[in-house]
Legacy VTK file of the C-alpha trace (Angstrom):
# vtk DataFile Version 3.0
C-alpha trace
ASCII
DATASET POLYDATA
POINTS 374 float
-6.254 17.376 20.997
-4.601 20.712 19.497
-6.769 22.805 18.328
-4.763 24.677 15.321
-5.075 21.039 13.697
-8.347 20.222 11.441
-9.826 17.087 13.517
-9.864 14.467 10.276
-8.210 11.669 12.508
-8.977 9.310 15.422
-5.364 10.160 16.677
-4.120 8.122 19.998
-3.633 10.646 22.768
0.868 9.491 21.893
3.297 12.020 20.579
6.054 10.051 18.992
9.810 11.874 18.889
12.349 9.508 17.666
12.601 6.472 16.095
15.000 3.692 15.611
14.543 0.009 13.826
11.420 -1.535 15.321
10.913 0.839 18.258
9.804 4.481 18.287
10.103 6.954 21.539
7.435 8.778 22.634
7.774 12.752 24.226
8.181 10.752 27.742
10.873 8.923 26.553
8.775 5.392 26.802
9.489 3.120 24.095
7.027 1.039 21.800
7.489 -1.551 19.537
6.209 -0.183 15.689
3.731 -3.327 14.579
2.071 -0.505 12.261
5.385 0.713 10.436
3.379 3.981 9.823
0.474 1.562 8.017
3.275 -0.482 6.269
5.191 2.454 5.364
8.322 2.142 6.974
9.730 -1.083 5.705
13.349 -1.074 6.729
12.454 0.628 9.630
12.633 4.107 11.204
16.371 5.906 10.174
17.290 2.773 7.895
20.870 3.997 7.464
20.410 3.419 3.922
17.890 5.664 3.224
18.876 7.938 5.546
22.521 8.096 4.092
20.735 8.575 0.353
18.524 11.346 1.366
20.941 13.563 3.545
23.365 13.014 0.590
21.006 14.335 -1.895
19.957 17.153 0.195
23.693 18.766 0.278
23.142 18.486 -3.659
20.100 19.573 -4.780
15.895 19.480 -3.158
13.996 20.355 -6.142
14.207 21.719 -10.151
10.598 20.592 -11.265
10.162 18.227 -14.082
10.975 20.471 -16.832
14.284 18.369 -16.422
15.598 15.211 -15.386
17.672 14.963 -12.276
19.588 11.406 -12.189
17.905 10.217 -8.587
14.409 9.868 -10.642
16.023 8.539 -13.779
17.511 6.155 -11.895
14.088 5.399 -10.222
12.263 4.748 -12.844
15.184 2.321 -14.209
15.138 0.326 -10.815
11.123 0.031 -10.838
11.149 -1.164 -14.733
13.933 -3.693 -14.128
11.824 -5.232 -11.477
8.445 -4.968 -13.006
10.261 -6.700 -16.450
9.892 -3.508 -18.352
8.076 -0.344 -17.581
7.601 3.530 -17.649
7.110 5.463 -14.519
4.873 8.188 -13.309
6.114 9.936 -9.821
3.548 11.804 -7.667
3.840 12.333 -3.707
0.950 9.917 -2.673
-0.648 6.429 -3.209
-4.482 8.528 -3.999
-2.068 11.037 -6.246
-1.039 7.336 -7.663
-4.412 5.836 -8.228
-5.393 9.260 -9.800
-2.696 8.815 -12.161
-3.988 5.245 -13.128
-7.077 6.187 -13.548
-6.594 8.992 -16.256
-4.373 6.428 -17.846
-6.854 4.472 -18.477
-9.380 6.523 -19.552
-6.935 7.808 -22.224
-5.770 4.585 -23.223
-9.066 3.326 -24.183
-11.432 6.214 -24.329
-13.998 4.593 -22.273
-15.159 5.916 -18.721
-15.930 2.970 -17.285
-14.263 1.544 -14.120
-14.617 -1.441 -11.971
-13.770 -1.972 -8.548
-14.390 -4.139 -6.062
-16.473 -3.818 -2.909
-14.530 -3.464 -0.055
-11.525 -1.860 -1.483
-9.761 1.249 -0.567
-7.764 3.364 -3.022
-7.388 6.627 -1.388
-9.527 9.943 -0.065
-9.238 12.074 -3.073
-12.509 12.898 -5.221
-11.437 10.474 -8.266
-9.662 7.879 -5.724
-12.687 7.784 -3.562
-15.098 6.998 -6.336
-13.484 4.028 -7.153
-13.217 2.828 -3.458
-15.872 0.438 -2.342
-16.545 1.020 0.861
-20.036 3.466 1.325
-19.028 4.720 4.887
-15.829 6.498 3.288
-18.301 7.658 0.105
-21.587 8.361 1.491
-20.604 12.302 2.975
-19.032 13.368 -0.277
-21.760 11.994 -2.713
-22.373 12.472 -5.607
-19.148 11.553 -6.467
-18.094 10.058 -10.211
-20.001 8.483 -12.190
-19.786 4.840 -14.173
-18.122 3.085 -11.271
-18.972 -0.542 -10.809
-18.082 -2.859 -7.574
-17.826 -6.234 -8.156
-17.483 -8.860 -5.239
-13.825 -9.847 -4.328
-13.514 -13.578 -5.644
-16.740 -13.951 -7.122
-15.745 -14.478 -10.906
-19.517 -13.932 -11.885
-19.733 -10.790 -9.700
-17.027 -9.491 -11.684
-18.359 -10.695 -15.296
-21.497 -9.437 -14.763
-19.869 -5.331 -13.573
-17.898 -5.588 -16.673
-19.165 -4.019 -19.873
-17.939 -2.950 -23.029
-18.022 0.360 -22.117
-15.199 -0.349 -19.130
-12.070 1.589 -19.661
-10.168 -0.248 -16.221
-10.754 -3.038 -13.635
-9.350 -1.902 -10.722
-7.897 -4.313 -8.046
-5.788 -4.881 -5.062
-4.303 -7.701 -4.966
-4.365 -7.994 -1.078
-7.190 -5.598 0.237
-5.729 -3.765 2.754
-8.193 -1.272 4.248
-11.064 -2.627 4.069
-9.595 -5.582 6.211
-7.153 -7.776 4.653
-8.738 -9.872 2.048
-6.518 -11.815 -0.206
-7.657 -11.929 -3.880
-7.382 -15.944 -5.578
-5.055 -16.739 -8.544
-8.442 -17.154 -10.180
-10.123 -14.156 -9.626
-7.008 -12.127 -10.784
-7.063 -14.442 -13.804
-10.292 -13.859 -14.773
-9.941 -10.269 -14.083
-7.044 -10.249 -16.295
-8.691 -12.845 -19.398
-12.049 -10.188 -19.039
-9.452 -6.967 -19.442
-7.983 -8.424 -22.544
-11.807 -9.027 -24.296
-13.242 -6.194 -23.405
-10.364 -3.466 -24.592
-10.377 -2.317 -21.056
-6.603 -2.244 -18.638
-6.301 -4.164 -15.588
-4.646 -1.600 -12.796
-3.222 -2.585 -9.750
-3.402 -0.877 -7.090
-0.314 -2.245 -5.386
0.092 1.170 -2.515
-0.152 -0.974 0.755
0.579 -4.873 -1.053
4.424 -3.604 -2.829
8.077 -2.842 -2.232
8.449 -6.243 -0.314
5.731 -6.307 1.977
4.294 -9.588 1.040
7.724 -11.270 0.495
8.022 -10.694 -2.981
8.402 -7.319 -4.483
4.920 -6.557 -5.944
2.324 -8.983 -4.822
0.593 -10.066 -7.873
3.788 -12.196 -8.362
2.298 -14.752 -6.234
-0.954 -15.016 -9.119
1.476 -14.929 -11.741
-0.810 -12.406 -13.374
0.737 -9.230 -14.733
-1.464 -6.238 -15.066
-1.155 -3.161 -18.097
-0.206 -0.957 -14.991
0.163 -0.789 -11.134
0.117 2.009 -8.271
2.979 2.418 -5.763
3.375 4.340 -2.697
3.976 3.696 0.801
6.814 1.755 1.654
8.402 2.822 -1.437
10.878 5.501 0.039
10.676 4.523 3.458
8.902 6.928 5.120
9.264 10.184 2.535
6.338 10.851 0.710
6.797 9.413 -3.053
3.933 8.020 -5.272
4.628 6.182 -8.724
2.213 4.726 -11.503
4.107 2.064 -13.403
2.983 1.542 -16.905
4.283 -1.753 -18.508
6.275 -1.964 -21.572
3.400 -4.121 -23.471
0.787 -2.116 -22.162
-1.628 0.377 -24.314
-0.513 3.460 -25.277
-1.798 6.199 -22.791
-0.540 9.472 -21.546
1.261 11.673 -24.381
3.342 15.137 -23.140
1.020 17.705 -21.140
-1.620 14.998 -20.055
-0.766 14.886 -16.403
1.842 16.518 -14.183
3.285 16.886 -10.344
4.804 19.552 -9.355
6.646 17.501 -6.827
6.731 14.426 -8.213
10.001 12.530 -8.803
11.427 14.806 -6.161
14.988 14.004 -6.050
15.406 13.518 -1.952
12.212 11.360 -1.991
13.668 9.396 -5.232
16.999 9.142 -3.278
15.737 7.169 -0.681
13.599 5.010 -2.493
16.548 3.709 -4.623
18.439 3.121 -1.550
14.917 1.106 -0.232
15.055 -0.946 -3.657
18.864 -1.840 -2.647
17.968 -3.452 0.233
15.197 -5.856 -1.112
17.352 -9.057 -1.973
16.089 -12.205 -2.313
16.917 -13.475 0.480
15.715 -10.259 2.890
12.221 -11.298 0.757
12.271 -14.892 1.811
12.977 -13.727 5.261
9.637 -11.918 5.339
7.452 -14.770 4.115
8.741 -16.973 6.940
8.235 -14.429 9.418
4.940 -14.263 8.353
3.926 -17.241 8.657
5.233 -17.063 12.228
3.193 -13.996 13.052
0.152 -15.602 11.744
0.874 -19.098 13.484
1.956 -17.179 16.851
-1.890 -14.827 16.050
-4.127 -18.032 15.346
-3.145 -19.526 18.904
-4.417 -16.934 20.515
-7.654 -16.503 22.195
-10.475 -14.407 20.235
-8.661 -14.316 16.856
-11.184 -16.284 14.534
-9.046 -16.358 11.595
-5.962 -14.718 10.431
-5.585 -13.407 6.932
-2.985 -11.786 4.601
0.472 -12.563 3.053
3.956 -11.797 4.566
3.857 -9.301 7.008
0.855 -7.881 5.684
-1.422 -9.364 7.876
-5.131 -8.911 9.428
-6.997 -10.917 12.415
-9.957 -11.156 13.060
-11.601 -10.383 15.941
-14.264 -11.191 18.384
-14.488 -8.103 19.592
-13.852 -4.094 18.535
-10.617 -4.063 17.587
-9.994 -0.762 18.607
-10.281 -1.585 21.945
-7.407 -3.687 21.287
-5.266 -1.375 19.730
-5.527 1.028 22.717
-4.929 -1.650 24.837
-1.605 -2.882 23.128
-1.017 1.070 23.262
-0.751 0.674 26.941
1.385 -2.008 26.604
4.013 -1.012 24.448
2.933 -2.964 21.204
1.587 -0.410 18.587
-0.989 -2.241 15.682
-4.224 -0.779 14.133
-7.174 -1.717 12.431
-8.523 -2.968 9.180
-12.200 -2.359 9.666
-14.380 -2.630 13.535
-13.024 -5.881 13.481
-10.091 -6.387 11.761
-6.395 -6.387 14.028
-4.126 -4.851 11.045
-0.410 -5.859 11.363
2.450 -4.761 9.135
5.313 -4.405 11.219
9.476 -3.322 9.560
10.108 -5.947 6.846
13.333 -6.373 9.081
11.083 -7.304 12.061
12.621 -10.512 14.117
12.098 -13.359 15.572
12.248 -12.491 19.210
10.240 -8.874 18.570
7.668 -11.187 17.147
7.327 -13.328 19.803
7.367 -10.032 22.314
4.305 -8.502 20.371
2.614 -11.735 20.272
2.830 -12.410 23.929
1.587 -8.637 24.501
-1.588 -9.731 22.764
-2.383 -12.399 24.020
-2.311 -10.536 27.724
-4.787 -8.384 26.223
-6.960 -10.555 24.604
-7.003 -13.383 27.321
LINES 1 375
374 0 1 2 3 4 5 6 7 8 9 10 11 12 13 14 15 16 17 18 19 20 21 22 23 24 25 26 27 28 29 30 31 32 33 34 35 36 37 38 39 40 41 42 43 44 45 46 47 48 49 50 51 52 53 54 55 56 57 58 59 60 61 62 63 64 65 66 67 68 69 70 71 72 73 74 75 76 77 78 79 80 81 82 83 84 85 86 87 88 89 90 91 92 93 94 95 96 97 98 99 100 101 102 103 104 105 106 107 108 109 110 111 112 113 114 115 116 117 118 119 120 121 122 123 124 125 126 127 128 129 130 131 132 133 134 135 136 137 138 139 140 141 142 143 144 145 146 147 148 149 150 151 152 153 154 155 156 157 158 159 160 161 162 163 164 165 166 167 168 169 170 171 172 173 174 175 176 177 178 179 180 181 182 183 184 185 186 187 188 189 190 191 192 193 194 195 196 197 198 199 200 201 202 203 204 205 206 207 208 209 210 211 212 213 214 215 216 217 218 219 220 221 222 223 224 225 226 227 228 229 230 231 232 233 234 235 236 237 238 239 240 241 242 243 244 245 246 247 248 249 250 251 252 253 254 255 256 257 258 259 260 261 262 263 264 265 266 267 268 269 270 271 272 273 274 275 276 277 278 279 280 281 282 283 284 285 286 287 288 289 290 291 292 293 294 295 296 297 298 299 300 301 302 303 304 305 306 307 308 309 310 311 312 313 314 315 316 317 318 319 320 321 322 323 324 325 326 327 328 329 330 331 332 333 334 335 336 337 338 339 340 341 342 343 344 345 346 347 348 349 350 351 352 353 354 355 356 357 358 359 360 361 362 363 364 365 366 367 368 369 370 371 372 373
């Protein structure tokens, strides 16, 4: 523990150095293979040489002007994201909670109502605003009283959600995959109804799509696989690889919201960060996409074999197991190993290894586990 450092984390006693693909070095020089990706962060994989290329490029050019102008890295951004989201205006911060933030005044401008609801369970970051909308009471209890007309509704309970809903809600707020609060997939129904109560109410349908975009559940946002398409969704982490970058995307047939002077970053749309995350969107194709889905499904075949998993949940490799025991005693025991994971909740194995993550290195991290769990 260093004491210069304010003690907000349950850091492993490991000091990582380097990086490379799948693996990362620690100050001993021992490698480990990266099952966390920095909690599905690094998606290509520690010094991509895409990203890496992109961002040392930009840096020779230019770091920062502030968004009093355009610089052609965030233009082109912004171009990328509405392409893929079939029309859309973007929003750069530096975080997912800077992100969710972002939505949230969104919607409370677009409709004029204050109203959110969320769903128990859910996670959408550690900021005052972010953290009022995030269902989980251990996270909320020590900052209380926090903001007020918030709602939580039960994940896939359609008359949960109904009955939160009111006309006075301004935004229903989901994930489609909940990530934090330990990998619980939301039905095509749910997100339906979430979506048909949106439209009758007045209120706009946010995803919160931080942890479940940029490829991480084999397809590039994750409310693909519904087929439901919300007014506007959250992106963050994997998004640039590793630099911090945070983006609200607004669709094109969405309600009017935010006019000039209604929200700002300084940092946001920073052109290094927006560098590498176009270089990250260039190596999504289709067929790197289809790659994760089966490798997926082999994680979570190779994870329900094993002993003391009692069911295995997610999509792609966004995955979370659960366990018959503290996971956290797993996690430092996989530490010892080699294998790095984490945790979705006390028992909850969270997995999201490199998108580029193969067939063998799968494999190696599942026999690692099930040494420790046998």
């Amino acid at each position: 523990m260093h004491s210069a450092v304010l003690p907000v984390y349950a850091r492993q006693d490991l000091t990582f150095v380097r990086g490379k693909g799948t693996t990362l070095y620690d100050a001993d020089g021992r490698a480990y293979l990266d099952f966390l990706a920095g909690i599905a962060v690094v998606g290509l994989g520690h010094c991509h040489p895409a990203p890496l290329a992109a961002a040392t490029a930009q840096l020779d050019r230019l770091w920062h002007v502030s968004n009093l102008y355009w610089t052609e890295p965030m233009v082109e951004l912004a171009e990328r994201l509405s392409a893929r989201a079939g029309g859309a205006r973007a929003f750069f911060c530096n975080s997912g909670a800077e992100a969710v933030e972002a939505g949230l005044k969104y919607a409370r401008k677009a409709t004029g109502k204050p109203s959110v609801v969320a769903l128990s369970g859910s996670f959408h970051g550690r900021t005052l605003g972010a953290l009022s909308v995030t269902g989980q009471p251990g996270k909320r209890e020590a900052f209380e009283p926090l903001l007020p007309h918030v709602q939580f509704a039960e994940p896939n309970e359609i008359g949960s959600l109904e009955a939160a809903v009111s006309p006075e809600t301004g935004c229903i707020l989901l994930e489609p995959i909940q990530g934090e609060g330990g990998v619980h997939v939301l039905e095509a129904s749910f997100v339906a109804a979430a979506r048909s109560l949106a439209d009758e109410t007045g209120a706009v349908l946010l995803f919160d799509e931080v942890q479940t975009g940029v490829g991480r559940t084999g397809a590039f946002f994750a409310h693909e696989h519904v087929g439901v398409r919300p007014d506007a969704l959250m992106l963050a982490k994997g998004l640039a690889n590793g630099l911090p970058i945070g983006c609200l995307l607004v669709l094109d047939d969405a309600p009017e919201g935010f006019a000039a002077g209604d929200h700002a970053s300084t940092f946001g749309g920073n052109p290094v960060a927006c560098a590498a995350a176009n270089a990250v969107c260039g190596e999504l194709p289709d067929e790197l996409l289809a790659a994760v889905t089966a490798n997926g499904l082999a994680l979570a075949d190779g994870l329900a074999a094993l002993p003391g998993i009692r069911a295995v949940r997610g999509a792609g490799l966004m995955l979370g197991a659960q366990l018959d025991r503290p996971a956290a005693d797993v996690v430092a025991l996989c530490a010892e190993r080699g294998l790095l994971v984490g945790t979705a909740g006390a028992d909850v194995l969270r997995l999201t290894p490199p998108l580029i993550v193969t067939t063998a290195e799968i494999e190696q991290a599942v026999g690692v586990l099930e040494e420790v769990l046998a």
